[in-house]
C-alpha positions as CSV (number, residue, x, y, z in Angstrom):
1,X,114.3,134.0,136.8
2,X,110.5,133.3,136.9
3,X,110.4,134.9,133.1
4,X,113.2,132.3,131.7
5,X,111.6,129.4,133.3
6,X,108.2,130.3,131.8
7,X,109.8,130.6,128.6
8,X,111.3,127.0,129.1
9,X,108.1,125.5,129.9
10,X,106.2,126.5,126.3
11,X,109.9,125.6,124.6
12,X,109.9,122.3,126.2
13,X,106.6,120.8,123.9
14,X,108.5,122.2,120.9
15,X,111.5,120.3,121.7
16,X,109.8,117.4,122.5
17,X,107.9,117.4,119.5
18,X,111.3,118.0,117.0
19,X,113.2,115.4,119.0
20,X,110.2,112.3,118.5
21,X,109.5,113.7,114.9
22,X,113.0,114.2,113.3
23,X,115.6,113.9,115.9
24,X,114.3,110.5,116.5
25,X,114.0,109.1,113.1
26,X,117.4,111.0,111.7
27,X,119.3,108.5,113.9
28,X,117.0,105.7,113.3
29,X,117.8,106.3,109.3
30,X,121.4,106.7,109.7
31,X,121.6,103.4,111.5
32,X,119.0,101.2,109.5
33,X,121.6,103.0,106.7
34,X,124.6,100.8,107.5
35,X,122.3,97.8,107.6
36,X,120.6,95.3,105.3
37,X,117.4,95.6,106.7
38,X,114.6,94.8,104.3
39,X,111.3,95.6,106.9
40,X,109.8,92.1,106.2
41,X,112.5,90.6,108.3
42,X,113.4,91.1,111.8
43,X,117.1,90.0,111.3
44,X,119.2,92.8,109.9
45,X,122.8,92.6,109.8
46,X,125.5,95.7,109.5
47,X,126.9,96.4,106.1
48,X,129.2,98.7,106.5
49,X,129.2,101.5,103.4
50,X,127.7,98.9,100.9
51,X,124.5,101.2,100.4
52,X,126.6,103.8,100.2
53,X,128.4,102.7,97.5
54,X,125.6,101.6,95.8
55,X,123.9,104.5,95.6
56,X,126.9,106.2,93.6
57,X,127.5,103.5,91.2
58,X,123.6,102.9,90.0
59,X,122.7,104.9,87.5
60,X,119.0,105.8,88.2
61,X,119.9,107.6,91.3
62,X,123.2,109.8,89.8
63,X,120.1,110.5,87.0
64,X,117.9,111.2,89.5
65,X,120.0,113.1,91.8
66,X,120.7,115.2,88.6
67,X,117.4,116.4,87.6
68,X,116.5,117.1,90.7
69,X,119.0,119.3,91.1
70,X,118.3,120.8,87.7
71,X,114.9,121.0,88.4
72,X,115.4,122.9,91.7
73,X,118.2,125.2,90.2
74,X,116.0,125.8,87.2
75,X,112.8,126.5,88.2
76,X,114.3,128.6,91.2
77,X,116.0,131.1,88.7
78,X,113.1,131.0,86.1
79,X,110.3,131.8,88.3
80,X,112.6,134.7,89.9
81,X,113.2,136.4,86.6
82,X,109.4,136.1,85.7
83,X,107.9,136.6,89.1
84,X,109.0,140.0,89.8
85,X,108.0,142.1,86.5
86,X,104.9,140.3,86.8
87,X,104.5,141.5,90.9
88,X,105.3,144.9,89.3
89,X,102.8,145.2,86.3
90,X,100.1,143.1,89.0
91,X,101.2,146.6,91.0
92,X,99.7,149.0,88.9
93,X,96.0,150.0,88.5
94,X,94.2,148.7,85.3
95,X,90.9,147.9,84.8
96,X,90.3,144.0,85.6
97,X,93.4,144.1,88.1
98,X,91.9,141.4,90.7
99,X,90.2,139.2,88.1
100,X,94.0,138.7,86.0
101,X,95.7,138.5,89.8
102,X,93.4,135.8,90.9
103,X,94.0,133.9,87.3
104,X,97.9,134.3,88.0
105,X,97.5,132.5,91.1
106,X,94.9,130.1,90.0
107,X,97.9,127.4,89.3
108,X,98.8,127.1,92.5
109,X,95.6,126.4,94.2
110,X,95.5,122.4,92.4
111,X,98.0,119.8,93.8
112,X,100.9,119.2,91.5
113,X,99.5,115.7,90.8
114,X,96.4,117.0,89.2
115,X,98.3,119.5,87.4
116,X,100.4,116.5,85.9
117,X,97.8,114.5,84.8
118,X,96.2,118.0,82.8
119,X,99.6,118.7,81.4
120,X,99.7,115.1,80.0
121,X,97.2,115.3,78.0
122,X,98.1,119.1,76.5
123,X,101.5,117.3,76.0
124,X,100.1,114.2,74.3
125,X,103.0,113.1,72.1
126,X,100.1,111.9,70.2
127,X,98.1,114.0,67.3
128,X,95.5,114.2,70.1
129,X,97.2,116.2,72.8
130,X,96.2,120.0,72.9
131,X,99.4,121.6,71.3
132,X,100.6,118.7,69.1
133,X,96.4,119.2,67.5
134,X,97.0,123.5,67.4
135,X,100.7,122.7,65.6
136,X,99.7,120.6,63.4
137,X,96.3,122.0,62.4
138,X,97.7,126.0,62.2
139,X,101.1,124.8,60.6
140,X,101.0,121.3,59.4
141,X,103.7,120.3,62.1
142,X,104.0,116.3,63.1
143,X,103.1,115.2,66.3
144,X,106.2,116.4,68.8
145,X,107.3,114.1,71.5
146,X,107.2,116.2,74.4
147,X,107.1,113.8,77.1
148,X,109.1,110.6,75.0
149,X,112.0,112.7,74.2
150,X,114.9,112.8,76.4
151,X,115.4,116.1,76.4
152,X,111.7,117.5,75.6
153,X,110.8,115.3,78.3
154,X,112.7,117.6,81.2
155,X,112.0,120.8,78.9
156,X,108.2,119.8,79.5
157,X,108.8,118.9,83.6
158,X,110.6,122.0,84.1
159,X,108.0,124.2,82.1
160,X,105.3,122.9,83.8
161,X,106.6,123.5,87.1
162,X,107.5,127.5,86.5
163,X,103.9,128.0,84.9
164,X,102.5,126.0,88.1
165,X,104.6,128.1,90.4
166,X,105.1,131.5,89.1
167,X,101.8,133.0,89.9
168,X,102.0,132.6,93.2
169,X,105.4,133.9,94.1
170,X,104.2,136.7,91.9
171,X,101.8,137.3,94.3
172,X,104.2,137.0,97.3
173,X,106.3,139.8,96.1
174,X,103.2,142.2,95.2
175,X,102.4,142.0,98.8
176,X,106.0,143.5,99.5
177,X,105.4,145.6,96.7
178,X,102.2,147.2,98.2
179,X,103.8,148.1,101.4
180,X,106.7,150.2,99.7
181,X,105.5,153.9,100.3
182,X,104.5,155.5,96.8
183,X,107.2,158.5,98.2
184,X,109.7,157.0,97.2
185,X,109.0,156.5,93.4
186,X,107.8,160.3,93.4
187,X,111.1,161.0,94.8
188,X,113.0,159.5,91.8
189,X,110.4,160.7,89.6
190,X,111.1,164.1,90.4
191,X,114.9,164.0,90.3
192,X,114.5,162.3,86.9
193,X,114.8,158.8,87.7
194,X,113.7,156.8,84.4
195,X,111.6,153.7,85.4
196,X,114.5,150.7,84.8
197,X,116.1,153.1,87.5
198,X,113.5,153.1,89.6
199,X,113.1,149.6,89.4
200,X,116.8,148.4,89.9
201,X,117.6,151.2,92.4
202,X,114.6,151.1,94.6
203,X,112.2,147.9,93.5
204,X,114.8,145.7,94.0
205,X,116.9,146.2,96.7
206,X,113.0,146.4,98.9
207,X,112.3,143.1,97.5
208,X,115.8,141.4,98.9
209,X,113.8,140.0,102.3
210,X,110.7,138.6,99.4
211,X,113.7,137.0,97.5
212,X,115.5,134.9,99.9
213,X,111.7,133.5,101.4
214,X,111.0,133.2,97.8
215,X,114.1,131.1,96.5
216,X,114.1,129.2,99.5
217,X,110.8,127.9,99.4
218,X,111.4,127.2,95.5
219,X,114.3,125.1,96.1
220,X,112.9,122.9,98.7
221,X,110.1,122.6,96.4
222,X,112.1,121.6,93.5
223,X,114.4,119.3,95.7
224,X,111.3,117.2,97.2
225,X,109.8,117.5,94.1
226,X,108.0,114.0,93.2
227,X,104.4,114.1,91.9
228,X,104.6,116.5,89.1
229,X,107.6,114.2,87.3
230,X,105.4,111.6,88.6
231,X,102.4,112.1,86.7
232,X,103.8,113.8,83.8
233,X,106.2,111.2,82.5
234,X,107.0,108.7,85.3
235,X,110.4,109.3,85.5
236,X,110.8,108.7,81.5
237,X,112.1,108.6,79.3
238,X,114.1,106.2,80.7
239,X,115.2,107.8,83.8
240,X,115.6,111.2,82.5
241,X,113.2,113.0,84.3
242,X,114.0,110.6,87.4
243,X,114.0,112.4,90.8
244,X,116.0,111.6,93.9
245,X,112.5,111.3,95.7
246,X,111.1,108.8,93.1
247,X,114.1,106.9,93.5
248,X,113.4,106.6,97.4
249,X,110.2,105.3,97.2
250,X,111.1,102.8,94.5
251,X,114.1,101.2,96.0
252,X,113.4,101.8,99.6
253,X,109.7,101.1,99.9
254,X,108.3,99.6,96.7
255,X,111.3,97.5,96.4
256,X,111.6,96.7,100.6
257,X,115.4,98.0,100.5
258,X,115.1,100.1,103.5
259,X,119.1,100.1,104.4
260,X,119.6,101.4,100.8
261,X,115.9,103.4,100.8
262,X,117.9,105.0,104.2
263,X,121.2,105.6,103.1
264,X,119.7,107.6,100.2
265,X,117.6,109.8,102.8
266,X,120.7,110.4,104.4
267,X,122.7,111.4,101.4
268,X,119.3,113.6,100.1
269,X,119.2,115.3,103.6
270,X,122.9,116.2,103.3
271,X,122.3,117.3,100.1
272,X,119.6,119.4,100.8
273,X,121.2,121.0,103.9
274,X,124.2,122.3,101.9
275,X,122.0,123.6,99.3
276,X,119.8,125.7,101.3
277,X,122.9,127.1,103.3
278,X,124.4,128.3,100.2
279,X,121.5,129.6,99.1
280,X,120.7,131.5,102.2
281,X,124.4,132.8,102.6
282,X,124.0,134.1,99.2
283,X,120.8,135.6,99.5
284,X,121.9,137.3,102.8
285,X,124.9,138.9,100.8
286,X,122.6,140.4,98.4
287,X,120.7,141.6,101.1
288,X,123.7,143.3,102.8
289,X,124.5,144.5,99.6
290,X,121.2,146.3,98.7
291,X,121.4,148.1,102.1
């Protein structure tokens, strides 16, 4: 009895803590939803589902609830399928092996911001950014819009975002990689295993718990993704590379529409909830799967 209370009295600070921090505001954002409050007046007044509707007839948030979701999705499968041969070959002994580890993961020591505002300039549309000058001066190719065309423009974002995240991830699966025991590939090397069977029948399946903290953490970095499209192209062209979070601090606090800024948290969190759960129950199955 004496045990469950003491465990009670250090869970207490932690509930106190998620019930001011989100518990609170949640409700506060679903209500202010339903309203027209604009935060410069104390009068609000209820509006039923008139954000609500809102939000699915204007066209820069169905854009911008689309690219996100690209941009999640994408970069989520792209750094996957790069990240793990590049854990494996960062595996191996070869002379250098910490100075080319520590250059994989040099990307994802800068904030995304700053990693914008470099790519902009290597993606100058102009004769002056860093590829468009190497093009044109190796094969007399024309400036390319990479960040004015529609779809270049969320070619680029997306790009950007797997070389910025890749390393990293690379390096969280080599540290499951270095705590496989080297048995069991001498093992399979014995009984004649060929490498792609090593990898697919023992690589793999050990890397199931790295995969499901790796894709997670992708995918809520590619759903709150805002700085990167940001910087890069401002949500252009147009509002092609528009994201959902972009369009939250527009409308709701650039623009003072807080009942609409509100419902769109709403729909976002909703959104982001079902999202994860699917990803997690399909990661778990692959998990089950590779026992």
């Amino acid at each position: 009895m004496r045990e469950q209370l003491t465990t009670q009295a250090f869970l207490l600070p932690i509930a106190l803590v998620l019930v001011v921090l989100f518990l609170v505001p949640l409700a506060e954002s679903v209500y202010y939803s339903f309203t027209d409050y604009s935060g410069s007046s104390p009068t609000r007044h209820l509006v039923g589902l008139r954000n609500y509707r809102q939000i699915f007839t204007d066209p820069s948030v169905l854009t911008g609830l689309g690219f996100t979701l690209l941009y999640a999705v994408a970069t989520t499968l792209i750094v996957t399928v790069l990240a793990i041969p590049l854990a494996v070959i960062l595996n191996r002994r070869f002379p250098g092996r910490s100075l080319v580890r520590a250059a994989f993961f040099f990307p994802a020591v800068p904030s995304m911001a700053i990693l914008g505002l470099v790519w902009t300039f290597v993606l100058s549309p102009l004769s002056s950014g860093v590829i468009n000058s190497v093009l044109g001066s190796l094969f007399g190719v024309g400036p390319v819009p990479w960040l004015s065309d529609n779809t270049l423009a969320k070619v680029s974002v997306i790009v950007v975002g797997v070389w910025a995240q890749t390393g990293w991830h690379a390096v969280l699966y080599l540290a499951y990689l270095q705590s496989v025991p080297r048995d069991y590939y001498e093992a399979a090397t014995i009984d004649g295993a060929t490498p792609r069977q090593q990898f697919f029948r023992i690589t793999l399946p050990l890397l199931a718990p790295a995969m499901t903290v790796s894709q997670f953490l992708l995918l809520i970095n590619g759903l709150r993704v805002y700085d990167l499209p940001f910087t890069l192209t401002a949500g252009g062209p147009g509002y092609d590379t528009y994201t959902i979070t972009q369009v939250l601090v527009q409308r709701g606090i650039a623009e003072g529409d807080y009942g609409l800024g509100a419902a769109l948290g709403v729909i976002f969190l909703i959104a982001v909830a079902a999202v994860l759960s699917l990803q997690l129950s399909v990661t778990r199955r692959l998990e089950r799967r590779f026992r």
